[in-house]
PyMOL Python script that loads the backbone (N, CA, C, O; Angstrom):
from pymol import cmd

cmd.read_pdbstr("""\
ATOM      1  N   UNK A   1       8.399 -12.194  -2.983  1.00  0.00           N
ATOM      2  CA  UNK A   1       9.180 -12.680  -4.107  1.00  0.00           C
ATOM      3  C   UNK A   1       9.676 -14.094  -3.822  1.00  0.00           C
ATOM      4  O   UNK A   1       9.776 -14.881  -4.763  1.00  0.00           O
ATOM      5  N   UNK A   2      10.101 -14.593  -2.154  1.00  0.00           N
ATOM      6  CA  UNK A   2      10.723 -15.805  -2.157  1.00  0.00           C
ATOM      7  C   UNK A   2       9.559 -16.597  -1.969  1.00  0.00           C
ATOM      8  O   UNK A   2       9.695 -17.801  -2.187  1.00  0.00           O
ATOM      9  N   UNK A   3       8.127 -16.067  -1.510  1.00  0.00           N
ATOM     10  CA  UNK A   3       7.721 -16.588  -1.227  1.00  0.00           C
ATOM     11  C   UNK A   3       6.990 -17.345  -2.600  1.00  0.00           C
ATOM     12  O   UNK A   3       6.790 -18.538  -2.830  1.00  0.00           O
ATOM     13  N   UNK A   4       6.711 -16.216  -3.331  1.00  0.00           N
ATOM     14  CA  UNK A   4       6.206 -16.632  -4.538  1.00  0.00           C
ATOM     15  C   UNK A   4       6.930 -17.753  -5.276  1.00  0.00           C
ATOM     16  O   UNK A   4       6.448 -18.542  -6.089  1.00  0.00           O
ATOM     17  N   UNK A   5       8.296 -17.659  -4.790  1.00  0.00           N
ATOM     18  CA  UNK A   5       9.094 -18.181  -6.391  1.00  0.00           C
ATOM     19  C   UNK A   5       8.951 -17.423  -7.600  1.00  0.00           C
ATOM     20  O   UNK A   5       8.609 -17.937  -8.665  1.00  0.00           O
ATOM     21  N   UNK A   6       9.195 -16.263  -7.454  1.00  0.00           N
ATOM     22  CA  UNK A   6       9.306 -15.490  -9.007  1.00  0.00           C
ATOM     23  C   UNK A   6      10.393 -14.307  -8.672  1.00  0.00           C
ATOM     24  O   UNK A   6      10.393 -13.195  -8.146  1.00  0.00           O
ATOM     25  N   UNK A   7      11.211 -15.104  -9.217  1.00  0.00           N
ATOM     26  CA  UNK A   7      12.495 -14.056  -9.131  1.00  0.00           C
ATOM     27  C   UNK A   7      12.107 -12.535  -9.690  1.00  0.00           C
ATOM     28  O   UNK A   7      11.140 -12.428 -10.444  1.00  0.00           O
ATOM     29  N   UNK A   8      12.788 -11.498  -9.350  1.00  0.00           N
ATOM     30  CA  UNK A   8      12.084  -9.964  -9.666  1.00  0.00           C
ATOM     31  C   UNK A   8      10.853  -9.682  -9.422  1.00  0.00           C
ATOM     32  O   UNK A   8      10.608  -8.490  -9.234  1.00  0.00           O
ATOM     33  N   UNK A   9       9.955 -10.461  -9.364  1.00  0.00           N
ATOM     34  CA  UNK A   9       8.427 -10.088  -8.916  1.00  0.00           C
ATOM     35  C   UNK A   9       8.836  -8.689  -8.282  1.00  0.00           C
ATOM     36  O   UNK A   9       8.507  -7.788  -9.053  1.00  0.00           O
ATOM     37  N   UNK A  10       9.389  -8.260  -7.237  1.00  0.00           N
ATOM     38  CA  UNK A  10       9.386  -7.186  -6.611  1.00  0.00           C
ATOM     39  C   UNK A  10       9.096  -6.000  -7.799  1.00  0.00           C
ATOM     40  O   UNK A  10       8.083  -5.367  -8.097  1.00  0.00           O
ATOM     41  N   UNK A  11      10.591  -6.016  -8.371  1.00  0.00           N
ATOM     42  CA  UNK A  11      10.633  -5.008  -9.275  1.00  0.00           C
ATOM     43  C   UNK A  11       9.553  -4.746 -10.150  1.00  0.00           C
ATOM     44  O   UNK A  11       8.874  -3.729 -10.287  1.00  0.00           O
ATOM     45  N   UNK A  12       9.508  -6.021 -10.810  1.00  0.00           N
ATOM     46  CA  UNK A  12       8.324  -5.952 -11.734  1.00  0.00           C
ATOM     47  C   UNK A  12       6.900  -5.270 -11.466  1.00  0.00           C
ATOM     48  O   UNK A  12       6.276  -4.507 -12.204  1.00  0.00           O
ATOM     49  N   UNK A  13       6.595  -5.713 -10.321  1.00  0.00           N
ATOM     50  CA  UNK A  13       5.103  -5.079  -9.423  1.00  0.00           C
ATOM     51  C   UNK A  13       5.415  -4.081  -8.536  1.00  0.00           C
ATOM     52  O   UNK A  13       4.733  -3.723  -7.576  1.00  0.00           O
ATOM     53  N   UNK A  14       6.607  -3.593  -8.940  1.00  0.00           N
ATOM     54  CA  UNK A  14       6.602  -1.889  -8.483  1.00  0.00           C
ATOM     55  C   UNK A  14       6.731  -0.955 -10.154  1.00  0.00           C
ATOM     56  O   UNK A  14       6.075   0.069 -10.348  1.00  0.00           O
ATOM     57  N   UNK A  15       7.490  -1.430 -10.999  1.00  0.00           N
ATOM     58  CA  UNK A  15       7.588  -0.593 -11.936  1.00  0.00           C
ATOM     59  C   UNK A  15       6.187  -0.822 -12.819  1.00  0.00           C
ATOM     60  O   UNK A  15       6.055  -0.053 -13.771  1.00  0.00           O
ATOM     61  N   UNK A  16       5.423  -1.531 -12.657  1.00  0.00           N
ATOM     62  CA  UNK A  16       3.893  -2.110 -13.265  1.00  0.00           C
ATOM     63  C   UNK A  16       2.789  -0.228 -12.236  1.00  0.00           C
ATOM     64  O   UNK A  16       2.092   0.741 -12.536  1.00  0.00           O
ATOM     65  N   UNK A  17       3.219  -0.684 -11.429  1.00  0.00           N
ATOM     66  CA  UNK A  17       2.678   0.480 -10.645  1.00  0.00           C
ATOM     67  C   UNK A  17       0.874   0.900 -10.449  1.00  0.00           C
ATOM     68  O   UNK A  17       0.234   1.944 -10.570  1.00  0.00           O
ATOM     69  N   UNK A  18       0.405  -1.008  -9.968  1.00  0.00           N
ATOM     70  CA  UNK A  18      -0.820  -0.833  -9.968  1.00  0.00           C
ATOM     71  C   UNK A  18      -1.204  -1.751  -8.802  1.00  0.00           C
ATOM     72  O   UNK A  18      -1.608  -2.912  -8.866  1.00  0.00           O
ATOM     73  N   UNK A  19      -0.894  -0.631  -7.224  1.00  0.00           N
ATOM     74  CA  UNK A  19      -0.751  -1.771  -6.057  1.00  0.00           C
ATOM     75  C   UNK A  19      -1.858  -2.257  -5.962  1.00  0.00           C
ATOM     76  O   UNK A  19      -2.615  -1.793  -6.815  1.00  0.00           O
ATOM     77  N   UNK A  20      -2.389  -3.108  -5.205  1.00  0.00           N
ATOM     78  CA  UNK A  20      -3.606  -2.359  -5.056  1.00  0.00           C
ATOM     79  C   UNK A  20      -3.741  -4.146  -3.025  1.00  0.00           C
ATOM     80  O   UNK A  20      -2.864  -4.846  -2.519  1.00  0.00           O
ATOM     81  N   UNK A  21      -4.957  -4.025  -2.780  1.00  0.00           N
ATOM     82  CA  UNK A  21      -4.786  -5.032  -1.676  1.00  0.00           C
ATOM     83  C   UNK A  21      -4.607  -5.927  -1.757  1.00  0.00           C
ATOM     84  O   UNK A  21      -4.374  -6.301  -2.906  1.00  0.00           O
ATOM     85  N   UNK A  22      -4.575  -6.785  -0.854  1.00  0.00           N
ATOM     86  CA  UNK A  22      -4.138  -8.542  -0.449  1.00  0.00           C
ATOM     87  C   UNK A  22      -4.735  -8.678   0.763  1.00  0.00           C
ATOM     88  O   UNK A  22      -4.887  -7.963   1.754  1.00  0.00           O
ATOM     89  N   UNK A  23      -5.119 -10.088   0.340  1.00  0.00           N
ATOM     90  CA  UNK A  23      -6.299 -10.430   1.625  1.00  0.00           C
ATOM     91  C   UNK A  23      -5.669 -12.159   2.012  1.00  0.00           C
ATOM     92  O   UNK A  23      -5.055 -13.070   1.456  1.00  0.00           O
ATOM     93  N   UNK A  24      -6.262 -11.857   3.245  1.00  0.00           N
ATOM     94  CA  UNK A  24      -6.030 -13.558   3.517  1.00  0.00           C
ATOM     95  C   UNK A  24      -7.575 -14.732   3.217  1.00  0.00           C
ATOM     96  O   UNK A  24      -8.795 -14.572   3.174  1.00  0.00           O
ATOM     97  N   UNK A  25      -6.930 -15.510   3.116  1.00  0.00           N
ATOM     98  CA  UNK A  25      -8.121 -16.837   3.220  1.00  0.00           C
ATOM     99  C   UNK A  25      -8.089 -17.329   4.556  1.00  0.00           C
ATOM    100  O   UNK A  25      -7.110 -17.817   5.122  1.00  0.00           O
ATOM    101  N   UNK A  26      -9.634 -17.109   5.177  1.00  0.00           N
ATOM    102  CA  UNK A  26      -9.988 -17.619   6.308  1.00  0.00           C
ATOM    103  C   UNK A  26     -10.502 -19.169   6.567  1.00  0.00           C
ATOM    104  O   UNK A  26     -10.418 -19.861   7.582  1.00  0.00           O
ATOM    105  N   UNK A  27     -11.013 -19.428   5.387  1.00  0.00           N
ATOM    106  CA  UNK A  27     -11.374 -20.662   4.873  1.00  0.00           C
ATOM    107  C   UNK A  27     -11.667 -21.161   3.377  1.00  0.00           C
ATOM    108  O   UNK A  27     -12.371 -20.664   2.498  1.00  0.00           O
ATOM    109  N   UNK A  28     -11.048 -22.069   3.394  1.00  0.00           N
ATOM    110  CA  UNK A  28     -10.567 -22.318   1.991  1.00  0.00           C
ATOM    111  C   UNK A  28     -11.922 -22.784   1.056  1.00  0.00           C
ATOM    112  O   UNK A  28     -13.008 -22.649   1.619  1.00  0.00           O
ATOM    113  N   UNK A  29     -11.923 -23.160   0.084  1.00  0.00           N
ATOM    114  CA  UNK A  29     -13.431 -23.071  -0.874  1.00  0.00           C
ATOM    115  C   UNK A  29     -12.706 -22.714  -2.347  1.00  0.00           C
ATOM    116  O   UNK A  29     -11.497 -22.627  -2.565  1.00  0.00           O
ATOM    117  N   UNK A  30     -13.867 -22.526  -3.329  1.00  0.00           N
ATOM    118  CA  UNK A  30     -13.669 -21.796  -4.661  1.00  0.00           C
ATOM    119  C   UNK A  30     -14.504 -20.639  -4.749  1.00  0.00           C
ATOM    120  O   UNK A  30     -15.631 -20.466  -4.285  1.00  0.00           O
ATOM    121  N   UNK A  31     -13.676 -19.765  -5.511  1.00  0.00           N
ATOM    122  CA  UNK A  31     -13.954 -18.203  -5.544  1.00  0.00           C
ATOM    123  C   UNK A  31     -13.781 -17.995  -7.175  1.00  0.00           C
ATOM    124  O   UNK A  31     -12.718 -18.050  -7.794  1.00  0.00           O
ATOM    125  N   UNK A  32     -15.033 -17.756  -7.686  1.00  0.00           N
ATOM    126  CA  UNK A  32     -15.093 -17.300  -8.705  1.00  0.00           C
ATOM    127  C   UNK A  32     -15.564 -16.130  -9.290  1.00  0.00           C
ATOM    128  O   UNK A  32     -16.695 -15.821  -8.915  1.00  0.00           O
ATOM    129  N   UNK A  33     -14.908 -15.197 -10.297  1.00  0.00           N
ATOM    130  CA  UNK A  33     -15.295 -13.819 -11.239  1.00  0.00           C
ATOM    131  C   UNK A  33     -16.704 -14.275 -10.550  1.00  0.00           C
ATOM    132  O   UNK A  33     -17.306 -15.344 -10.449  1.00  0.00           O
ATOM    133  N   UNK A  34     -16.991 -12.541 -10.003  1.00  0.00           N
ATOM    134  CA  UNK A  34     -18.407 -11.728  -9.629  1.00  0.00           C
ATOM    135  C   UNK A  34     -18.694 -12.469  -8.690  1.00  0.00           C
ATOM    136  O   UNK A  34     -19.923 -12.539  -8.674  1.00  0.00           O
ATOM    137  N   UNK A  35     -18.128 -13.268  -7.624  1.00  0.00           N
ATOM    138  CA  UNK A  35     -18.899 -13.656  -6.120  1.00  0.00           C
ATOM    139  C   UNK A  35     -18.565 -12.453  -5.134  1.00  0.00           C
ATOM    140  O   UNK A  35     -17.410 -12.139  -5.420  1.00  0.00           O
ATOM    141  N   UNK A  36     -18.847 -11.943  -4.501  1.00  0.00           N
ATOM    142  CA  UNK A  36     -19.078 -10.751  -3.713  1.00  0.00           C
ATOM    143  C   UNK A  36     -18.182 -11.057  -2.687  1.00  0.00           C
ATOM    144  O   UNK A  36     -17.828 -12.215  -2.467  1.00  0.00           O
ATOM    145  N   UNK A  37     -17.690  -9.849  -1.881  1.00  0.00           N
ATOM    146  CA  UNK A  37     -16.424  -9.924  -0.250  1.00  0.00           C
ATOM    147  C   UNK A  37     -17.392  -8.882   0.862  1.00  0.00           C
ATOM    148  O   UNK A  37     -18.071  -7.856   0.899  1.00  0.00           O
ATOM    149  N   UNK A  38     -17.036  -9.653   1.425  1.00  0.00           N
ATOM    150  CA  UNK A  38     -17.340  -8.923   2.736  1.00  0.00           C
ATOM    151  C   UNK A  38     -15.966  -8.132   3.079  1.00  0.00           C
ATOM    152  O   UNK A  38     -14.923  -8.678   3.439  1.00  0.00           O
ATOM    153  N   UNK A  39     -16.137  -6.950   2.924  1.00  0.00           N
ATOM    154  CA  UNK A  39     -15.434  -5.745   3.580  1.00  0.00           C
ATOM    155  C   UNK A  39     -15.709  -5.340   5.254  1.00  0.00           C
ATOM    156  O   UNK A  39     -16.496  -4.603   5.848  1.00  0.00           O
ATOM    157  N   UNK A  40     -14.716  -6.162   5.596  1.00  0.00           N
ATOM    158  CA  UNK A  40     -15.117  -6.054   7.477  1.00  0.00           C
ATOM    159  C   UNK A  40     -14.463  -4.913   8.377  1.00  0.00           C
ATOM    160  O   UNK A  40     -14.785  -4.610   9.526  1.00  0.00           O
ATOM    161  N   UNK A  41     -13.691  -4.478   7.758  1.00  0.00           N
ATOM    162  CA  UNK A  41     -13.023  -2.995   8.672  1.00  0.00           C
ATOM    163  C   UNK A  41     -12.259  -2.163   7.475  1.00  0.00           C
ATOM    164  O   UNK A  41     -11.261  -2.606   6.906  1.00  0.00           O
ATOM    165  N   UNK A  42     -12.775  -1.092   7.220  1.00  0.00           N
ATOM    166  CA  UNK A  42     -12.372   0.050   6.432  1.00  0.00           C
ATOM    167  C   UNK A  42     -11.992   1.508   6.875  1.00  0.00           C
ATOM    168  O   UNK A  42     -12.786   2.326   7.337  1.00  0.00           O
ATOM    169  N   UNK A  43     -10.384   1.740   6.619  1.00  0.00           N
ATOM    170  CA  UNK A  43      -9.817   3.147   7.700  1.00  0.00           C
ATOM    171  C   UNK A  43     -10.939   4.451   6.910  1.00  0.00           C
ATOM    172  O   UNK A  43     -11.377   4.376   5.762  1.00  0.00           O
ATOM    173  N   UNK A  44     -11.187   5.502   7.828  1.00  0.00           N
ATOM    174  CA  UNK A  44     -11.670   6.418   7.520  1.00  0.00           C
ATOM    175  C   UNK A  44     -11.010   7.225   6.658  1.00  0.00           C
ATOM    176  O   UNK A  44     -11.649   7.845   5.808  1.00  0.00           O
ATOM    177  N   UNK A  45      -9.816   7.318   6.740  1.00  0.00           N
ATOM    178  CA  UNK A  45      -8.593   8.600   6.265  1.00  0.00           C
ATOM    179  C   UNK A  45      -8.923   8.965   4.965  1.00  0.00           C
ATOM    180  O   UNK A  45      -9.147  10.130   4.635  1.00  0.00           O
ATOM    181  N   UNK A  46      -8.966   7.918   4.143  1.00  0.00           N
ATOM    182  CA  UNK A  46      -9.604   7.921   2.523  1.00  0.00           C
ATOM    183  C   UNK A  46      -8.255   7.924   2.080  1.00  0.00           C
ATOM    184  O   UNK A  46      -8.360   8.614   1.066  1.00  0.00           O
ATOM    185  N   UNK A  47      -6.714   7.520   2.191  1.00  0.00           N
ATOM    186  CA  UNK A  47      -5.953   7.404   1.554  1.00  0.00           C
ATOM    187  C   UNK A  47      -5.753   5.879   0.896  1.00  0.00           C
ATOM    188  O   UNK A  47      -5.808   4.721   1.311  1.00  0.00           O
ATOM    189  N   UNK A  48      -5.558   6.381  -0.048  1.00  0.00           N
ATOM    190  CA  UNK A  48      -5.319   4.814  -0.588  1.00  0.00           C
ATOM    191  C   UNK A  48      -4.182   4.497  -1.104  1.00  0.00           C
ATOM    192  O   UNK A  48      -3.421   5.361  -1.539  1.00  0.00           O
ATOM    193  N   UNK A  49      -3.899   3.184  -1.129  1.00  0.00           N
ATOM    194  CA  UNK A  49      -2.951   2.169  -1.041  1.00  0.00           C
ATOM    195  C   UNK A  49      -1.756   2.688  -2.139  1.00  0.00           C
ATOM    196  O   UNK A  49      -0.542   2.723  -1.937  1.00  0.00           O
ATOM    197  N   UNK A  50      -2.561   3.113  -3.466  1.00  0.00           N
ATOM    198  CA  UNK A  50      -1.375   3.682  -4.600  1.00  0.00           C
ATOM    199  C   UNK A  50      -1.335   5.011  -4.380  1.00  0.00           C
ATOM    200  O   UNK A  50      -0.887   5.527  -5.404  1.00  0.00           O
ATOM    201  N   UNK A  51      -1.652   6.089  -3.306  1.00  0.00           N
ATOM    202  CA  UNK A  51      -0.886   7.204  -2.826  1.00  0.00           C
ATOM    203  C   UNK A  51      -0.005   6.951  -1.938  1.00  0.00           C
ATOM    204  O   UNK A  51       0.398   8.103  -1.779  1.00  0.00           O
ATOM    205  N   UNK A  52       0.572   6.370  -1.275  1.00  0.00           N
ATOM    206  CA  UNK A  52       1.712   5.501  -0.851  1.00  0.00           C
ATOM    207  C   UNK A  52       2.595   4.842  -1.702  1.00  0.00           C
ATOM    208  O   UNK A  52       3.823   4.907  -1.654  1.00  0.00           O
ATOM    209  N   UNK A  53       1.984   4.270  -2.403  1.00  0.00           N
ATOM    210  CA  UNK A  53       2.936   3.564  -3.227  1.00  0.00           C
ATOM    211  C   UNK A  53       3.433   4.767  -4.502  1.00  0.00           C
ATOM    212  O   UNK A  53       4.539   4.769  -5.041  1.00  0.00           O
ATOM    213  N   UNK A  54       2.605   5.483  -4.715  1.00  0.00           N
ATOM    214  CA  UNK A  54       3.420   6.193  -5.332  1.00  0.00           C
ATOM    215  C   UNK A  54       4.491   7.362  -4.681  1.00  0.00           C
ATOM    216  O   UNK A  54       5.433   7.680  -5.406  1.00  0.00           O
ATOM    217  N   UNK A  55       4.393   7.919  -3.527  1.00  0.00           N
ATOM    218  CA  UNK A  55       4.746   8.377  -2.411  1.00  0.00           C
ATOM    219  C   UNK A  55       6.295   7.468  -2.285  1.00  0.00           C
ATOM    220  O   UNK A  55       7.345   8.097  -2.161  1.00  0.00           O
ATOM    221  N   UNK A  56       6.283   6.027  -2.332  1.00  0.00           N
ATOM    222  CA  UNK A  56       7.255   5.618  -2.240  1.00  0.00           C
ATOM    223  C   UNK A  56       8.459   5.480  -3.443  1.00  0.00           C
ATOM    224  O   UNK A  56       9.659   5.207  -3.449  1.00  0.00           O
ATOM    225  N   UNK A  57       7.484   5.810  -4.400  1.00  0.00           N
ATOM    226  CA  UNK A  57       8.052   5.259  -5.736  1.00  0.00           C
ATOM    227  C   UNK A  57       8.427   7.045  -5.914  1.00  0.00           C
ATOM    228  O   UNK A  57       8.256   7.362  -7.091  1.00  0.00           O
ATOM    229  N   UNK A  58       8.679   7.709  -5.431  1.00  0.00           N
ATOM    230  CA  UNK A  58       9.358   9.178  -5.703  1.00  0.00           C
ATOM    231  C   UNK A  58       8.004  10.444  -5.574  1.00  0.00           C
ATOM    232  O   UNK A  58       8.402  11.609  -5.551  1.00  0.00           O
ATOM    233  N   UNK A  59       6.873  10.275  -5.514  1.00  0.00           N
ATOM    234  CA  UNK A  59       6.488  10.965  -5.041  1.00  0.00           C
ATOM    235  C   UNK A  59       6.177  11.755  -3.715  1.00  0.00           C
ATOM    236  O   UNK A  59       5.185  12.035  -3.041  1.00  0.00           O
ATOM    237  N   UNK A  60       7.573  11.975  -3.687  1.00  0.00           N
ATOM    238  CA  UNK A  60       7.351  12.579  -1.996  1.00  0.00           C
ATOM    239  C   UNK A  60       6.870  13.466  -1.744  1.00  0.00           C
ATOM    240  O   UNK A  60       6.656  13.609  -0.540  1.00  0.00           O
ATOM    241  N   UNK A  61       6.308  14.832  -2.894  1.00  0.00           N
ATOM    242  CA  UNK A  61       5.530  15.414  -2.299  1.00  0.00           C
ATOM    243  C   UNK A  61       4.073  15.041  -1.919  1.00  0.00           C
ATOM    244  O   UNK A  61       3.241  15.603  -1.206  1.00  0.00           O
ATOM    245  N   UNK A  62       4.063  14.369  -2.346  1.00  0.00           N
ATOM    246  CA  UNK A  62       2.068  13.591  -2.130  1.00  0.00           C
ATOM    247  C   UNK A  62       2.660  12.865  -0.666  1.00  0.00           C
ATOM    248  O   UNK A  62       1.823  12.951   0.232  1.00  0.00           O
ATOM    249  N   UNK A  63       3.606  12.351  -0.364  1.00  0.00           N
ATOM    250  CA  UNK A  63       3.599  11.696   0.923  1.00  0.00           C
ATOM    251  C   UNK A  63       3.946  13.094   2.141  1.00  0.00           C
ATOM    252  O   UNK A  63       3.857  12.910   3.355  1.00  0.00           O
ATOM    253  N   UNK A  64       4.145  13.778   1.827  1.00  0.00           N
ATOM    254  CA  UNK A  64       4.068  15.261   2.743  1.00  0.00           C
ATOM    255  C   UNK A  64       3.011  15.707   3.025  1.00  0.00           C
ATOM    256  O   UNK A  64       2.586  16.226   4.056  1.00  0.00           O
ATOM    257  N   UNK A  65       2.420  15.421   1.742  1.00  0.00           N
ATOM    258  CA  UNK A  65       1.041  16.156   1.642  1.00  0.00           C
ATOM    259  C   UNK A  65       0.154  15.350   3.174  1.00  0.00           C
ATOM    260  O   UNK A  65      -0.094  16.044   4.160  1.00  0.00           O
ATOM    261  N   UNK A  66      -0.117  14.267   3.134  1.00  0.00           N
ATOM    262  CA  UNK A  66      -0.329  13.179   3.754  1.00  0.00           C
ATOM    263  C   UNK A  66      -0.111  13.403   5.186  1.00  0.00           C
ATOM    264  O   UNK A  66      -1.009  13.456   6.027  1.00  0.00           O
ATOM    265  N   UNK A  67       1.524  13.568   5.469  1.00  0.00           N
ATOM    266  CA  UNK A  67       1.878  13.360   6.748  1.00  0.00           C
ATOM    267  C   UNK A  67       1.177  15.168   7.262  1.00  0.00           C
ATOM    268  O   UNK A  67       0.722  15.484   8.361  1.00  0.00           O
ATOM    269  N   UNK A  68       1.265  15.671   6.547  1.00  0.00           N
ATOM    270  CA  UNK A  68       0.702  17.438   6.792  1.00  0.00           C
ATOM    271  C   UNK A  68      -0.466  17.423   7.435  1.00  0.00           C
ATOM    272  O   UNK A  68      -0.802  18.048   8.441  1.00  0.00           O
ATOM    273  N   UNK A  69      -1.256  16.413   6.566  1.00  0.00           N
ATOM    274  CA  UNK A  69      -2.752  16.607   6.902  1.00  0.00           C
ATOM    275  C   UNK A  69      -3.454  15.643   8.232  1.00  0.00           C
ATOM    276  O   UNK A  69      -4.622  15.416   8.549  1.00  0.00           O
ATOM    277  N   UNK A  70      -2.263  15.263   8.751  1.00  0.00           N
ATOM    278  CA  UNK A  70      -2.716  14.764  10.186  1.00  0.00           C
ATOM    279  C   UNK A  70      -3.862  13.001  10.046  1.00  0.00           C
ATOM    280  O   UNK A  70      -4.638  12.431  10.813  1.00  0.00           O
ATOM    281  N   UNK A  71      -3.479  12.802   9.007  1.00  0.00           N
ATOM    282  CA  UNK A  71      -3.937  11.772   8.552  1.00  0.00           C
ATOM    283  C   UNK A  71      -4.015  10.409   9.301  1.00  0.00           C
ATOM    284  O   UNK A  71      -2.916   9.853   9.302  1.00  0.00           O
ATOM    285  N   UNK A  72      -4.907   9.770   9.882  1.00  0.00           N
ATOM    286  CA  UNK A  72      -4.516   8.760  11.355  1.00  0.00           C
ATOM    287  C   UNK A  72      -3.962   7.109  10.585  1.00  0.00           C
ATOM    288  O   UNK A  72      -4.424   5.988  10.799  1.00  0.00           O
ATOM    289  N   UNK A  73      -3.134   7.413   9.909  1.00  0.00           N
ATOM    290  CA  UNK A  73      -1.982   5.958   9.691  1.00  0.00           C
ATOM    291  C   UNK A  73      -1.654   5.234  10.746  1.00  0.00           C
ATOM    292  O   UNK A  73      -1.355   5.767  11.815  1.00  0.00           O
ATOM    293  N   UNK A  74      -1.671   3.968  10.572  1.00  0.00           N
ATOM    294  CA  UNK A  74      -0.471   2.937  11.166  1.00  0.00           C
ATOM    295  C   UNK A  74       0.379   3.749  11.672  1.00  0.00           C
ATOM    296  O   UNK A  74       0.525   4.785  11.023  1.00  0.00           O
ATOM    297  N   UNK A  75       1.070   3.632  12.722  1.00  0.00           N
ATOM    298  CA  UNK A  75       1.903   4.408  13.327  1.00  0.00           C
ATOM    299  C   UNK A  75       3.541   4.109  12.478  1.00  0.00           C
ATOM    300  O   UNK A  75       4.347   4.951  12.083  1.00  0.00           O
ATOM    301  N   UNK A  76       3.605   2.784  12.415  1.00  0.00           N
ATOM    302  CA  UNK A  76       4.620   2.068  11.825  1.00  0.00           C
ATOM    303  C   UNK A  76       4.970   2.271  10.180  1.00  0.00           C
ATOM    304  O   UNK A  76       6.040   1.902   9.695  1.00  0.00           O
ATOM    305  N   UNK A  77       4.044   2.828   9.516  1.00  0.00           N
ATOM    306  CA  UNK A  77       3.155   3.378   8.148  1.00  0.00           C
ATOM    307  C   UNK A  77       4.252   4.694   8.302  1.00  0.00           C
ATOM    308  O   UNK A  77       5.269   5.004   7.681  1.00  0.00           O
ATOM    309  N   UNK A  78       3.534   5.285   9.421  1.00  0.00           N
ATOM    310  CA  UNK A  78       3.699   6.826   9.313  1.00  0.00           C
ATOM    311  C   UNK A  78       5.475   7.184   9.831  1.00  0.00           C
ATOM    312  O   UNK A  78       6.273   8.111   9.694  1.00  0.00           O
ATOM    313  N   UNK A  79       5.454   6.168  10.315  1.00  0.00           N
ATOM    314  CA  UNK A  79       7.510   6.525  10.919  1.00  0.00           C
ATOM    315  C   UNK A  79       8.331   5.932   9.409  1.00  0.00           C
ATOM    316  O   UNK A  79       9.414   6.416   9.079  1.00  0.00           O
ATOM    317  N   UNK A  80       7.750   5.001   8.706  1.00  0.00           N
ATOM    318  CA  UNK A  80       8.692   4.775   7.709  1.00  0.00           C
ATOM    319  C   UNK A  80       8.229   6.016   6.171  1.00  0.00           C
ATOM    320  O   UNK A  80       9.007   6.587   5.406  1.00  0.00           O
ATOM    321  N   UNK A  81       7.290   6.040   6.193  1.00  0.00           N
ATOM    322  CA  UNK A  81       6.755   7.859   5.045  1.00  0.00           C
ATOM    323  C   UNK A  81       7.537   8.813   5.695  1.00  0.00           C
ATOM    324  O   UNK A  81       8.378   9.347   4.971  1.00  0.00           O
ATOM    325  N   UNK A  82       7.496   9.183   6.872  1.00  0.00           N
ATOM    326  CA  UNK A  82       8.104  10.047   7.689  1.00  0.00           C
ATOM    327  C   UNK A  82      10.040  10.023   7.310  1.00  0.00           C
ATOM    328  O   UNK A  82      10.659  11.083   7.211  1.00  0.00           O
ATOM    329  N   UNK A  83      10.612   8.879   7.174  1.00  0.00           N
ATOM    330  CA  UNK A  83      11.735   8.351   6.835  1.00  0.00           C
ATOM    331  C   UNK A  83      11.998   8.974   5.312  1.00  0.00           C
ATOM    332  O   UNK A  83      12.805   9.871   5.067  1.00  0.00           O
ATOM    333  N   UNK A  84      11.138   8.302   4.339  1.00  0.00           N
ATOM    334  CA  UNK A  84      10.943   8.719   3.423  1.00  0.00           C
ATOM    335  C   UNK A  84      11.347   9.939   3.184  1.00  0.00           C
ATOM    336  O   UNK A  84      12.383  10.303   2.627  1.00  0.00           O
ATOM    337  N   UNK A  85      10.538  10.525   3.601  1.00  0.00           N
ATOM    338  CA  UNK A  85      10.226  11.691   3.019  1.00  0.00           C
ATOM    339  C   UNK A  85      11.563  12.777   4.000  1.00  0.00           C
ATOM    340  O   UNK A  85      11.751  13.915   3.572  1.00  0.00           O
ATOM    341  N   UNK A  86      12.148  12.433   4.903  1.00  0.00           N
ATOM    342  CA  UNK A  86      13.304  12.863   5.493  1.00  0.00           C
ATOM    343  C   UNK A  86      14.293  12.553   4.328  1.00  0.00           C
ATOM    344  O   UNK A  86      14.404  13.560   3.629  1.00  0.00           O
ATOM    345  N   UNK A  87      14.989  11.600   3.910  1.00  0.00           N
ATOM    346  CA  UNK A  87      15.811  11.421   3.309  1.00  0.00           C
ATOM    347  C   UNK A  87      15.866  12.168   1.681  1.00  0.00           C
ATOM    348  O   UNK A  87      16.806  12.500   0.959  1.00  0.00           O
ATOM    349  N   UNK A  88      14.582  12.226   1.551  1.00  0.00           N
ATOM    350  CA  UNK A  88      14.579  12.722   0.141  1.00  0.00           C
ATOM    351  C   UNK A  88      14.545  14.557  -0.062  1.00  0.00           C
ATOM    352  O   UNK A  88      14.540  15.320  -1.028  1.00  0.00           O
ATOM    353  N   UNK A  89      14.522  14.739   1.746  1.00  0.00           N
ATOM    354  CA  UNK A  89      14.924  16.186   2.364  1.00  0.00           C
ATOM    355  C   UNK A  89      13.498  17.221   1.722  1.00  0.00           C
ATOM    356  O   UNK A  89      13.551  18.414   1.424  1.00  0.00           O
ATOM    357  N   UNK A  90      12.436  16.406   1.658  1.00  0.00           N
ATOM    358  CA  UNK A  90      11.283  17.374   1.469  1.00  0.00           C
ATOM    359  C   UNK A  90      10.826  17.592   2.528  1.00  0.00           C
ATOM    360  O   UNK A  90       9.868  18.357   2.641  1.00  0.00           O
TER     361      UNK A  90
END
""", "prot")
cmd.dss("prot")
cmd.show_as("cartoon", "prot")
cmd.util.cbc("prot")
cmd.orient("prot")
């Protein structure tokens, strides 16, 4: 949000509720509609980015579901879902 300069951005792109990734630029150029990415490391788990985010956004049973199934997260991922999902006493 500070970085952007857009005040509320946060809120806004949580209550929008369509996370999805962010990538860095390794080298700069122009990127235009339909040029192709190289996908260089992809986790096995098959969870994705808006089962978390919705997990965070009050679905805590889907983030149980998750931590249940032995799922190999970020460790740092899995202690703050873990948090989560403590506080909301599921």
């Amino acid at each position: 949000q500070a970085w952007l300069d857009e005040p509320q951005w946060v809120k806004r792109f949580t209550e929008h509720g369509a996370p999805g990734a962010y990538f860095s630029v390794e080298t700069e150029g122009v990127v235009a509609a339909g040029d192709s990415i190289l996908v260089l490391d992809s986790p096995e788990h098959g969870v994705t980015i808006g089962e978390v985010f919705d997990g965070r956004r009050g679905d805590v049973a889907r983030l149980r579901l998750l931590l249940d199934e032995g799922v190999d997260l970020d460790p740092k991922l899995s202690a703050e879902l873990e948090k989560t999902v403590r506080l909301a006493g599921a």
